[in-house]
Backbone as JSON, one array per atom type, in Angstrom:
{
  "sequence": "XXXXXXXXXXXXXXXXXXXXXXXXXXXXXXXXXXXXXXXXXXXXXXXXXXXXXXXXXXXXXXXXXXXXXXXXXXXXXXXXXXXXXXXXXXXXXXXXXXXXXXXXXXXXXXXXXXXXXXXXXXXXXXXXXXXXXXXXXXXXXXXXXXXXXXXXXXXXXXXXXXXXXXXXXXXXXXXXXXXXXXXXXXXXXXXXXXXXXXXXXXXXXXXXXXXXXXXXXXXXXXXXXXXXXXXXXXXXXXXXXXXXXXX",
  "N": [[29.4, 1.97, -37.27], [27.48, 3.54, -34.52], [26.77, 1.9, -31.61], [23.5, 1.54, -29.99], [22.56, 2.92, -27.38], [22.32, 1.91, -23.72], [19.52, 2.12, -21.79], [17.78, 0.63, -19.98], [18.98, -0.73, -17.65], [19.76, 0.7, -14.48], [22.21, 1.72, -13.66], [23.69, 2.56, -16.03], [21.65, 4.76, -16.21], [23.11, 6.65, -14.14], [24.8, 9.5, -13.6], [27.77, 10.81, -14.8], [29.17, 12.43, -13.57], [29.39, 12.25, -11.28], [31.38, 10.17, -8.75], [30.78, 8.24, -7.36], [29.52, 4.98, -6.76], [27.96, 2.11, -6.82], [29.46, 0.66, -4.75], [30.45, -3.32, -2.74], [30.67, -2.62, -0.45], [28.47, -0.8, -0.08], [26.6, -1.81, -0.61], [26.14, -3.37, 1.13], [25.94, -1.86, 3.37], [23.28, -0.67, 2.61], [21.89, -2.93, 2.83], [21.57, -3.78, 5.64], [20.75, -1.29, 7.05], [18.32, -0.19, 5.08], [16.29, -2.24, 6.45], [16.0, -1.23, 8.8], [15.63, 1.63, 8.51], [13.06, 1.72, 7.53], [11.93, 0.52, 9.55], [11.73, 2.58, 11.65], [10.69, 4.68, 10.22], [8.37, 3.52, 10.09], [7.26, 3.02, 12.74], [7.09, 5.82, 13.5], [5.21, 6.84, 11.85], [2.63, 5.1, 12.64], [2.13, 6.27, 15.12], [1.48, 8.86, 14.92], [-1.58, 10.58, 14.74], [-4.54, 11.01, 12.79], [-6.15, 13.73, 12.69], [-8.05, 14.82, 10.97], [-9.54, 14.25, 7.76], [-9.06, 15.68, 4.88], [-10.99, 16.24, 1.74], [-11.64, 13.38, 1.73], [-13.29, 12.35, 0.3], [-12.63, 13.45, -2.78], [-10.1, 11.3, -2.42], [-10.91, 9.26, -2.66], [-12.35, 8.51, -5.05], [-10.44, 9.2, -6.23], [-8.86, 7.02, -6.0], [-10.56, 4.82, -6.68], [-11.1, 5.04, -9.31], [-10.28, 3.46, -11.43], [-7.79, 2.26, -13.68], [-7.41, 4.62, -14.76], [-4.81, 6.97, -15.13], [-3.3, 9.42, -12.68], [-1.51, 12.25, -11.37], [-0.59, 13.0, -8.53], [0.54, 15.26, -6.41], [2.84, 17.19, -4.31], [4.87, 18.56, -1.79], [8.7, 18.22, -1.67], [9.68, 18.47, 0.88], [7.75, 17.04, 2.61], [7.49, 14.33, 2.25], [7.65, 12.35, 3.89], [5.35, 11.54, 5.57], [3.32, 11.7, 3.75], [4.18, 9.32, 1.55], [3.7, 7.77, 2.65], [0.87, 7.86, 2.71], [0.57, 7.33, 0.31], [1.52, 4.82, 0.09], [-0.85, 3.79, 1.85], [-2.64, 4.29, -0.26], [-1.96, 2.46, -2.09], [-2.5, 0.02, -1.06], [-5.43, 0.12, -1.31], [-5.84, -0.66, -3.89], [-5.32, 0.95, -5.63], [-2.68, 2.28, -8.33], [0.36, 3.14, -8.49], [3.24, 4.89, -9.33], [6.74, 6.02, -8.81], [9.28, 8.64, -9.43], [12.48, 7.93, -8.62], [15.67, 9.39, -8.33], [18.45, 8.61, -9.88], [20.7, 7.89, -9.01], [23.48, 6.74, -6.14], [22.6, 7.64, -3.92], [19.76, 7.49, -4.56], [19.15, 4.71, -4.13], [17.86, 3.96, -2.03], [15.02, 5.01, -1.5], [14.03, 4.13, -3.32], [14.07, 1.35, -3.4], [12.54, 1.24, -1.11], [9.86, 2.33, -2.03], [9.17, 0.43, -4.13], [8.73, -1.42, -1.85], [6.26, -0.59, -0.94], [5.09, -1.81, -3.16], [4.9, 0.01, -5.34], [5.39, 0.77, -8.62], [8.91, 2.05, -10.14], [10.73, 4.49, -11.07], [13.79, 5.49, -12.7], [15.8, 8.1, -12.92], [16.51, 11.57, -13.71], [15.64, 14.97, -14.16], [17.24, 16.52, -14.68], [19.75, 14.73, -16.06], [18.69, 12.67, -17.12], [16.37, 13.16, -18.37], [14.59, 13.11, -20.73], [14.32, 9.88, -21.17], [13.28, 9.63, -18.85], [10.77, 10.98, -18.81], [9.77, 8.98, -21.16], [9.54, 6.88, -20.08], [7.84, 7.52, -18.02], [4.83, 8.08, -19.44], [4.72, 5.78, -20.82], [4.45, 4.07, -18.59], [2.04, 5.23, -17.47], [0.31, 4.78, -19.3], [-0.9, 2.59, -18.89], [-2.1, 2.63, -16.58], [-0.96, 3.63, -14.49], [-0.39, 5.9, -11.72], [1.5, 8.8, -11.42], [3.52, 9.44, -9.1], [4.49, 12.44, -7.44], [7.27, 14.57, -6.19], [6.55, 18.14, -6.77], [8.29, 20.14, -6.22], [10.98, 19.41, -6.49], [13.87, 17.8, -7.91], [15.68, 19.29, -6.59], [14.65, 22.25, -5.87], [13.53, 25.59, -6.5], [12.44, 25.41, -3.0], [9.33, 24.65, -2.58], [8.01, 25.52, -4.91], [6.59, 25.09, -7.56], [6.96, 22.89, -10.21], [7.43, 23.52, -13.52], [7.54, 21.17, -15.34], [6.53, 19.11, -14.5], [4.1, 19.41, -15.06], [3.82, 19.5, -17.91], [4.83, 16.37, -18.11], [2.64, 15.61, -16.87], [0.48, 15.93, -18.89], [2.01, 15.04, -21.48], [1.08, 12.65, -20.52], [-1.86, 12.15, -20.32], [-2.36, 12.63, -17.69], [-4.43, 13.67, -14.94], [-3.72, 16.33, -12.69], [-2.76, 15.97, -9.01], [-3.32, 17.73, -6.21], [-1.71, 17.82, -2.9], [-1.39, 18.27, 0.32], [-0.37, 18.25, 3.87], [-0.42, 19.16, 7.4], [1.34, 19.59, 10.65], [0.79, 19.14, 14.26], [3.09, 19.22, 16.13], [6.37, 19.35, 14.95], [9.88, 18.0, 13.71], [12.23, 20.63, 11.48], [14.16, 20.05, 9.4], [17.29, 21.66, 8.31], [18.15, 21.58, 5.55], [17.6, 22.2, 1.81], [15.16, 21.93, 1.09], [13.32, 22.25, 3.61], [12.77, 19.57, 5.23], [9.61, 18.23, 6.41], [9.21, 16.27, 9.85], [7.07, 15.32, 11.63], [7.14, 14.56, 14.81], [6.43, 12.39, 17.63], [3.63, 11.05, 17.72], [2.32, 13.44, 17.2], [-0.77, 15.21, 16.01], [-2.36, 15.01, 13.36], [-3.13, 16.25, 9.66], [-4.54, 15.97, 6.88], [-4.73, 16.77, 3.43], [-6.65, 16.26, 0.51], [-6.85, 17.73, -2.86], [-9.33, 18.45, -4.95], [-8.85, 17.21, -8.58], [-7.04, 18.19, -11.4], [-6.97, 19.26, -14.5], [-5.37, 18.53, -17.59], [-5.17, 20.05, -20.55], [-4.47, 18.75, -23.57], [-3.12, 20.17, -25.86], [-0.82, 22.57, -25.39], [0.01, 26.33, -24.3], [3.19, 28.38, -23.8], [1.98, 30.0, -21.85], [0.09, 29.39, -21.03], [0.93, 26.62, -19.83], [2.16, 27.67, -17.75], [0.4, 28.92, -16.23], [-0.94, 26.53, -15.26], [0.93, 25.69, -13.63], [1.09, 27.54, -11.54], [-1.4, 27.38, -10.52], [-1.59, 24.84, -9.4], [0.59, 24.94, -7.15], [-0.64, 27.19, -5.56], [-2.7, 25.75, -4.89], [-1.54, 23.24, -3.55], [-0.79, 25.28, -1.54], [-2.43, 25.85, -0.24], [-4.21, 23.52, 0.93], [-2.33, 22.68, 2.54], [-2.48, 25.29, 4.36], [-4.73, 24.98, 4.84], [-4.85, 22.37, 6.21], [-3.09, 23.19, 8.47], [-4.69, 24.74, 9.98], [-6.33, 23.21, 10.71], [-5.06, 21.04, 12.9], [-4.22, 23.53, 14.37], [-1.28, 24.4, 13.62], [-0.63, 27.21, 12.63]],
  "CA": [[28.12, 2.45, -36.78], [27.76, 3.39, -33.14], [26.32, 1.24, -30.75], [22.87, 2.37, -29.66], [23.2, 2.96, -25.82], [20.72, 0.66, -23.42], [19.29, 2.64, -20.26], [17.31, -0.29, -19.13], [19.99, -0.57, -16.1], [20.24, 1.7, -13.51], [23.91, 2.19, -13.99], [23.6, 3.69, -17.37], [21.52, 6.45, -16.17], [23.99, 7.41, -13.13], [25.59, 10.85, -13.86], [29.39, 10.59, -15.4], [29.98, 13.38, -13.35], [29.44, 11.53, -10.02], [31.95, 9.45, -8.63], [29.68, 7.49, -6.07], [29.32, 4.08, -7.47], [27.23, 1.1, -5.9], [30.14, -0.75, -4.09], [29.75, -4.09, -2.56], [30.14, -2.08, 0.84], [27.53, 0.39, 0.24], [25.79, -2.78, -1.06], [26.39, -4.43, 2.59], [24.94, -0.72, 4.05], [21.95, -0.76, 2.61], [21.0, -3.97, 3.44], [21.42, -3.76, 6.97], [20.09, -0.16, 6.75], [17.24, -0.36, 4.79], [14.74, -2.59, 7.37], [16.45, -0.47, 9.95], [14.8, 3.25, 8.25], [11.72, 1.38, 7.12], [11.47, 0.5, 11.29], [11.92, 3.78, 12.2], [9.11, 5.22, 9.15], [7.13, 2.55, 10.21], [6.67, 3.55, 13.77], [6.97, 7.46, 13.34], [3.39, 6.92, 11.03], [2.02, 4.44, 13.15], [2.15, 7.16, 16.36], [0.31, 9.87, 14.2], [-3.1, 10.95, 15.05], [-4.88, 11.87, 11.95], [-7.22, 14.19, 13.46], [-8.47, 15.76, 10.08], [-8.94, 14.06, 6.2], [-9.77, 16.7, 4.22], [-11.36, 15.57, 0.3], [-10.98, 12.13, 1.87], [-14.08, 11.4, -0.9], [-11.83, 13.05, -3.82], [-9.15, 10.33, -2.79], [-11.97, 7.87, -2.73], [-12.96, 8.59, -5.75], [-9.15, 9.07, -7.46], [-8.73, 5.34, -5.9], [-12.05, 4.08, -7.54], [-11.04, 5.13, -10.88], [-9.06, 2.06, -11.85], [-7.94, 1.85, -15.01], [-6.61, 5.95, -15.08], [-3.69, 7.46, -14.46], [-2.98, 10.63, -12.0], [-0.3, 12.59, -10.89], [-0.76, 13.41, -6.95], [1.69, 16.31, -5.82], [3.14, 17.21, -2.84], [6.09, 19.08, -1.51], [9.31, 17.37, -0.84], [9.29, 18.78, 2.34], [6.46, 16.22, 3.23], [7.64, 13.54, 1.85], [7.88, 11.21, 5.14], [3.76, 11.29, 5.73], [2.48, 11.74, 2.09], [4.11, 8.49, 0.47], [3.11, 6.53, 3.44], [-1.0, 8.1, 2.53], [0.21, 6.73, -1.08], [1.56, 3.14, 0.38], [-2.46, 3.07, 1.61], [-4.04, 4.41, -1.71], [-1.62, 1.37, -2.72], [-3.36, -1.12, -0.83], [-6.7, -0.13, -1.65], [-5.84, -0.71, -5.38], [-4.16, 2.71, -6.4], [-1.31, 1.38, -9.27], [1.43, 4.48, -8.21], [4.78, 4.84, -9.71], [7.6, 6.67, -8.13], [10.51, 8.92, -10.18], [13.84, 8.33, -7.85], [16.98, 9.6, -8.82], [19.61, 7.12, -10.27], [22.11, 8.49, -8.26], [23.02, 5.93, -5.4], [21.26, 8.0, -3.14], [18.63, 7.01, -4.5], [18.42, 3.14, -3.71], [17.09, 3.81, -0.8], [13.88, 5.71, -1.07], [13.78, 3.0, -4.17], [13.7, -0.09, -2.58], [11.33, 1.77, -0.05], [8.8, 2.52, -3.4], [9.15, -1.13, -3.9], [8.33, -2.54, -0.64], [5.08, -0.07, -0.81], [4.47, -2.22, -4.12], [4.31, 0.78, -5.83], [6.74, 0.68, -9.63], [9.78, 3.25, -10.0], [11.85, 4.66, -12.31], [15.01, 5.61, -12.4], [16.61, 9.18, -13.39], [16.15, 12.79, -13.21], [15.61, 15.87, -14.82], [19.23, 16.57, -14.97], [20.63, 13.89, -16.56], [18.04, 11.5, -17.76], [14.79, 13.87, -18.17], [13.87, 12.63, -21.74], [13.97, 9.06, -20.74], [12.17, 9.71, -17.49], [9.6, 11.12, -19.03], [9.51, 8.56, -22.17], [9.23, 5.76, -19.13], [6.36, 8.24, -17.08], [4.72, 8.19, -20.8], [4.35, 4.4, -20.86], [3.65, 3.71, -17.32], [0.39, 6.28, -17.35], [-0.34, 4.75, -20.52], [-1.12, 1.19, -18.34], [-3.27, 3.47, -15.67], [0.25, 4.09, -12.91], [-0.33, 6.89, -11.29], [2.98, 8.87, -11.01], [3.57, 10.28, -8.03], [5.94, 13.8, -7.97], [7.64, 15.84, -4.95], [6.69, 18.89, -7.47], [9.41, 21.21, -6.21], [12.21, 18.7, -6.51], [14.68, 17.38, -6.61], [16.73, 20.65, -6.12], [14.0, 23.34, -5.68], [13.62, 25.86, -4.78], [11.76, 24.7, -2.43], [7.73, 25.27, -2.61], [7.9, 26.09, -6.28], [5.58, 23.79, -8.36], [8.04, 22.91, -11.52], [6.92, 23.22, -15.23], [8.14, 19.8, -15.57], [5.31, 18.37, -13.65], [2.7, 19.85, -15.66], [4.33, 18.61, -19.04], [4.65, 15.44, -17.69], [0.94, 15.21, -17.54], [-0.29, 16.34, -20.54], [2.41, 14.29, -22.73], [0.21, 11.32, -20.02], [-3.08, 12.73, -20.25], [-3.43, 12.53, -16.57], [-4.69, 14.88, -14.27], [-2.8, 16.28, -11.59], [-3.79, 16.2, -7.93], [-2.59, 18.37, -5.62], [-2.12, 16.96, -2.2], [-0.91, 18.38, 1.38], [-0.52, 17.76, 5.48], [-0.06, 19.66, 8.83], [1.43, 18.46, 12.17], [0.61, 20.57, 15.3], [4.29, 19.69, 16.26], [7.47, 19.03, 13.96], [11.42, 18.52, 13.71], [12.28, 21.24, 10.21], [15.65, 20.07, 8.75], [18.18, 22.75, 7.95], [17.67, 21.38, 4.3], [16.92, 22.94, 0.94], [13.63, 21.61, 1.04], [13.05, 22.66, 4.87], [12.1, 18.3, 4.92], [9.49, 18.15, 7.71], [9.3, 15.13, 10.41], [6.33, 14.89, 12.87], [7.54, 14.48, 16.11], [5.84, 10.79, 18.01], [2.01, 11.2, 18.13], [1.84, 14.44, 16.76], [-1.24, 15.02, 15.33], [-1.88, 15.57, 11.59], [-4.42, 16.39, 9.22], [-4.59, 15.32, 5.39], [-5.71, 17.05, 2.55], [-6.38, 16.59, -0.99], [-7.54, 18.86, -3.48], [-9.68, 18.61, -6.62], [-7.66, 16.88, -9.76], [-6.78, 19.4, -12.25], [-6.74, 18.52, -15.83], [-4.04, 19.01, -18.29], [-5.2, 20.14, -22.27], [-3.03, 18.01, -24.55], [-1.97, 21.33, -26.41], [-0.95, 23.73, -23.87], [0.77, 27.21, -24.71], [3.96, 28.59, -22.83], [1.16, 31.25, -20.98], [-1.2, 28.03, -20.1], [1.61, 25.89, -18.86], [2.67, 28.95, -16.43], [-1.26, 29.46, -15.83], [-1.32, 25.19, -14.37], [2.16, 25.53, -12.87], [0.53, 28.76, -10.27], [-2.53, 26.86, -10.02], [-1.21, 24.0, -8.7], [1.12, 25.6, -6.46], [-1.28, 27.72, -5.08], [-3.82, 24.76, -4.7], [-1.07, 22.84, -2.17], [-0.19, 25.47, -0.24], [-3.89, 26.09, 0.35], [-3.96, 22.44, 1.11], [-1.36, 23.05, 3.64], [-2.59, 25.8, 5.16], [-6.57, 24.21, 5.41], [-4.37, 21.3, 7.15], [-2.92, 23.82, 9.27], [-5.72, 25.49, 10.96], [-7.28, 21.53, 11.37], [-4.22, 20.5, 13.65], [-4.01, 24.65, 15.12], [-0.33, 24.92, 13.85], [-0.52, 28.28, 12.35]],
  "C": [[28.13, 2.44, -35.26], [26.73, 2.74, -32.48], [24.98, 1.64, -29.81], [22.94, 1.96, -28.18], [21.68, 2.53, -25.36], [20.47, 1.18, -21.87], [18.41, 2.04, -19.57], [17.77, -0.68, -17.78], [19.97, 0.63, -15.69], [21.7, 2.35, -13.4], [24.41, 2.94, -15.25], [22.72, 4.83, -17.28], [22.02, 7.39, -14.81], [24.93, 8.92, -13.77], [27.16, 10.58, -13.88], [29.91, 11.47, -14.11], [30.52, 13.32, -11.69], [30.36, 10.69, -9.74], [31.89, 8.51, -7.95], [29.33, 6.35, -7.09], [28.56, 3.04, -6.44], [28.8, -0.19, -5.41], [29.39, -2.13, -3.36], [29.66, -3.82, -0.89], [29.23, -1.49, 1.27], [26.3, -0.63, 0.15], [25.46, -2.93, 0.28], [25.17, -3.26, 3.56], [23.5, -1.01, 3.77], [21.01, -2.06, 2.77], [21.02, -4.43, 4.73], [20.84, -2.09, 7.36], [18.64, -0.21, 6.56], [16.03, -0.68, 6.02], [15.01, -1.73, 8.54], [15.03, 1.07, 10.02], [13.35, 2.88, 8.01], [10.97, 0.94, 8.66], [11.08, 1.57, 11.14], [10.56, 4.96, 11.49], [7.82, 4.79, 9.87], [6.39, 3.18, 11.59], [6.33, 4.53, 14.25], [5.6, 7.5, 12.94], [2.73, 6.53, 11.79], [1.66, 5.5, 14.5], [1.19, 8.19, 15.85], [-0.98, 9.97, 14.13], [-3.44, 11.7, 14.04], [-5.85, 12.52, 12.32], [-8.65, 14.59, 12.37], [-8.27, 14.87, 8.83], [-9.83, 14.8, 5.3], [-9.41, 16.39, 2.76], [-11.33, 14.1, 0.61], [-12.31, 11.42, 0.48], [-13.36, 11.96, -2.03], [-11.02, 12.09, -3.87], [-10.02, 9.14, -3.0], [-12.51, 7.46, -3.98], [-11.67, 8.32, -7.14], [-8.82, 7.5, -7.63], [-9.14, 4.41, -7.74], [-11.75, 3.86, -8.85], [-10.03, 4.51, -11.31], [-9.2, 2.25, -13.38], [-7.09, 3.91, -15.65], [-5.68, 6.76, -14.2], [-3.86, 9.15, -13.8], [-1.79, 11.02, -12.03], [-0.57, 13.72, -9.4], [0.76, 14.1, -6.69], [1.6, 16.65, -5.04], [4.4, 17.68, -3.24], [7.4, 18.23, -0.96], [9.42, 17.52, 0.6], [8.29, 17.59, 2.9], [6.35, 15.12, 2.28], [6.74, 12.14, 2.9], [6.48, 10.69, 5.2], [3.14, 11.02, 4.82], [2.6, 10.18, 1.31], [3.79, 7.15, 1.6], [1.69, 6.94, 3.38], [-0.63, 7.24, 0.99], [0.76, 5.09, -0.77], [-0.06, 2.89, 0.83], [-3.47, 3.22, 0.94], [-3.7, 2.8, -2.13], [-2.32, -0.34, -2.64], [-4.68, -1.39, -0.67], [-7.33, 0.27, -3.06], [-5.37, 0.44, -6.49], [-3.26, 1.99, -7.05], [-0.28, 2.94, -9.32], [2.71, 3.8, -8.82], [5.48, 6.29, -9.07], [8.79, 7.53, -9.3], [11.83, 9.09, -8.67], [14.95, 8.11, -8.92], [17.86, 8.2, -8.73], [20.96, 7.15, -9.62], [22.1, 7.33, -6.82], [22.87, 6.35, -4.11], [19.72, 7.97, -2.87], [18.29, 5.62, -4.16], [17.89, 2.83, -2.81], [15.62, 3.54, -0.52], [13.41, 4.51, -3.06], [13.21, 2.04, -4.23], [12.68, 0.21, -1.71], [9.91, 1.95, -1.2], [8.45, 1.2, -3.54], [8.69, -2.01, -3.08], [6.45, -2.07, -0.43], [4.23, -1.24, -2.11], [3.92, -1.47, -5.58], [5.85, 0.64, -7.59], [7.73, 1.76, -9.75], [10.56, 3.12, -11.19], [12.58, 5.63, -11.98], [15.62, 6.73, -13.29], [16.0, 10.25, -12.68], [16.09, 13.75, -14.22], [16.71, 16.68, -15.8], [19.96, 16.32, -15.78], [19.98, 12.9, -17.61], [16.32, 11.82, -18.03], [14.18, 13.16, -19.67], [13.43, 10.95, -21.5], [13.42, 8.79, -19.9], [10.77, 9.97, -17.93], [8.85, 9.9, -20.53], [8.72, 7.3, -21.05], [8.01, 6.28, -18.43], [5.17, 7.74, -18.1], [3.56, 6.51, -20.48], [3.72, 3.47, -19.77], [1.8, 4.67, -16.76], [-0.24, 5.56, -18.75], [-1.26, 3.1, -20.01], [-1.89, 1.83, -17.15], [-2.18, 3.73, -14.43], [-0.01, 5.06, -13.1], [1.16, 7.38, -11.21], [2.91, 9.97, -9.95], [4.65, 11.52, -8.02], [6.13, 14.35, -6.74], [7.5, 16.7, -6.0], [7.56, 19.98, -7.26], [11.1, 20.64, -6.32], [12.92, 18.34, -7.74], [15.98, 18.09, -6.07], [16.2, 21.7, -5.68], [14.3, 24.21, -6.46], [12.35, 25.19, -3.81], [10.07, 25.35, -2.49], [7.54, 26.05, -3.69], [7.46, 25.05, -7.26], [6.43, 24.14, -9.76], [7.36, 22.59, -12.73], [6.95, 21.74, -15.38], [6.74, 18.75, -15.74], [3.97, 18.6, -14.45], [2.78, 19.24, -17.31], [4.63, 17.55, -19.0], [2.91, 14.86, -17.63], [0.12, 15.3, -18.26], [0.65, 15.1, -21.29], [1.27, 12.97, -21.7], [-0.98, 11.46, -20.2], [-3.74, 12.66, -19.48], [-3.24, 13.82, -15.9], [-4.26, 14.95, -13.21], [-3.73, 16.81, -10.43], [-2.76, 16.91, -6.64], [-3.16, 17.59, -3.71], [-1.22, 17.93, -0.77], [-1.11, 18.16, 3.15], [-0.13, 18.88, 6.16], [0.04, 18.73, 10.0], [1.62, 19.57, 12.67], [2.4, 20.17, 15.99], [5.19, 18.85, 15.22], [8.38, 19.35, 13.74], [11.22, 19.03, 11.81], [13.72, 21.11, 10.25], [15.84, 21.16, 8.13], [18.65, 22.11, 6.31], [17.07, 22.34, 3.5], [15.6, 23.13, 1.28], [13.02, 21.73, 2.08], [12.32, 21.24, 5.46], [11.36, 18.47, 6.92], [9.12, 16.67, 8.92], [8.17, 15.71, 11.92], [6.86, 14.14, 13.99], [6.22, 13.44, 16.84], [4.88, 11.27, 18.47], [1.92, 12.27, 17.93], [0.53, 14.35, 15.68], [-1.72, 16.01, 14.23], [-3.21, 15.49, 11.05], [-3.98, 16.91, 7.73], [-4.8, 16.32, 4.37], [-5.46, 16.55, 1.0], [-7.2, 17.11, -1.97], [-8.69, 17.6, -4.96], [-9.05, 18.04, -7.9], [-8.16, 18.16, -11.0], [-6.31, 19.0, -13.64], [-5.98, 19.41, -16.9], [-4.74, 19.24, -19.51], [-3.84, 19.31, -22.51], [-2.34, 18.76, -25.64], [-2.11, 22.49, -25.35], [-0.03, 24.88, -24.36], [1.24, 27.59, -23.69], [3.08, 29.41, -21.78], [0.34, 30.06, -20.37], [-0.45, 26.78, -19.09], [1.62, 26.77, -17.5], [1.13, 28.67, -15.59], [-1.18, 27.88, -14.47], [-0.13, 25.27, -13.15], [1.82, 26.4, -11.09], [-0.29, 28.12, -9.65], [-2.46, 26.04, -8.86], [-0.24, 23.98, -7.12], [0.48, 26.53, -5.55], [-2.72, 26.55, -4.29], [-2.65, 23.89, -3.17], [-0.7, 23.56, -1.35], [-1.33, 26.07, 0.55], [-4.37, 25.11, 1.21], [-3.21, 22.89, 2.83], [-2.16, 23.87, 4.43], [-4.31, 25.43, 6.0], [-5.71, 23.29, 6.62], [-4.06, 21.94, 8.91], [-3.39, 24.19, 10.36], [-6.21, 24.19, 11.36], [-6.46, 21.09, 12.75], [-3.77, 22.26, 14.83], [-2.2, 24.95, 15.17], [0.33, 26.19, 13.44], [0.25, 28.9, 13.21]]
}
C-alpha cells in the first residue's frame, strides 16, 4: 500500500523540477539578509506621505468585522506599500494570511508575513494549487483574511486571475479590491513592472467596495467577477492617481 504523502513541511511542496534547495548557506543569507530588507522596507514606508485614503471607512469597517474572512487584492506590482497598509489592518485586529510560494524564493517575503504577524501558506498554483487552496479553505473558515497579488505569481501582469475568485467562493469571503499611487517611482524591468516609491514620495490609498462571491457560480459569472474586479483596481489606481497628480 503506498504511503500517503505529508505536505505539512515546506519541503514537500517545493517543485521536483527545481534544483534550489534550502542550504545551510542560503540558510546563513537569509539570516543576515532578512533584518537587513525589512530595514530598508521599513524606512522606504516610513518616508511616505500619504496625502490621500480613499474608502478609508470601507477598511474601517472590513477591520471591524472580526470574526469574517476577506480577500483584499492588489497588483503585484504594488506589493512593497500594500502589505505594509495590511501589516496596519494587522495591528488594528485584521487576522490576514499570506499565499507565498514554496520555492526558496519564497522564505523571504515569508518570514516577512510572519514578522507582520500575519499566518502563511506555502505553495502555488503550479505545483501545489489544490492544497493551497484546501489550506485558504480552512484558514477563512477561522475568519483569516487571505490576502492575493491577483495577477500573480507569473501574470500577465494586471490581469485579475480566475483563481482568485474561486478561491473565494469555495471561502465564502468577499473580495476587496485594493490600490495606490506615488507622484514619483523606481518601475522594475520585471514581469510585473514591481513599483518602488522613491524617499518621501507621496502616495494615496484606495480601497474599493467588497464584492461578494455566490457559492454556485457559472463559467460566464466567474469571468463576469474576474472583469469586475480587475476593472475595480485599476479604477482604484487611477482615483489614486489623480490624488497624488501622477497621471
Amino acid at each position: 500500500m503506498t504511503e500517503k504523502a505529508d505536505y505539512s513541511d515546506v519541503e514537500s511542496r517545493r517543485s521536483q523540477s527545481s534544483r534550489r534547495r534550502m542550504t545551510t548557506g542560503r540558510k546563513l543569507t537569509y539570516a543576515i539578509g532578512l533584518p537587513i530588507l525589512r530595514a530598508i522596507v521599513s524606512f522606504l514606508n516610513a518616508t511616505y506621505r500619504v496625502e490621500k485614503r480613499i474608502g478609508s471607512d470601507i477598511a474601517d469597517r472590513v477591520i471591524a468585522d472580526q470574526g469574517t474572512a476577506y480577500v483584499p487584492c492588489y497588483w503585484h506590482s504594488q506589493h512593497l506599500v500594500l502589505s505594509w497598509l495590511m501589516r496596519d489592518w494587522i495591528r488594528r485586529g485584521f487576522k490576514a494570511g499570506f499565499i507565498v510560494s514554496a520555492s526558496v524564493d519564497g522564505e523571504v517575503p515569508a518570514r516577512l508575513a510572519g514578522k507582520f504577524g500575519a499566518e502563511v501558506i506555502r505553495g502555488s498554483a503550479a505545483n501545489t494549487g489544490a492544497l493551497v487552496l484546501r489550506d485558504a479553505q480552512q484558514m477563512m473558515k477561522r475568519g483569516v483574511s487571505i490576502v492575493t497579488t491577483s495577477d500573480g505569481p507569473l501574470g500577465p501582469a494586471f490581469e485579475f486571475k480566475a483563481g482568485t475568485v474561486l478561491m473565494a467562493r469555495i471561502g465564502g469571503a468577499p473580495m476587496v479590491p485594493i490600490g495606490y499611487a506615488a507622484d514619483r517611482a523606481w518601475v522594475l524591468k520585471t514581469w510585473d513592472r514591481f513599483m518602488i516609491p522613491k524617499p518621501f514620495a507621496k502616495v494615496a490609498i484606495a480601497v474599493g467596495e467588497p464584492i461578494e462571491v455566490p457559492r454556485s457560480l457559472s463559467p460566464e459569472q466567474t469571468e463576469e467577477l474576474r472583469l469586475q474586479m480587475q476593472t475595480a483596481i485599476q479604477s482604484l489606481i487611477e482615483e489614486s492617481q489623480a490624488a497624488v497628480g501622477s497621471r
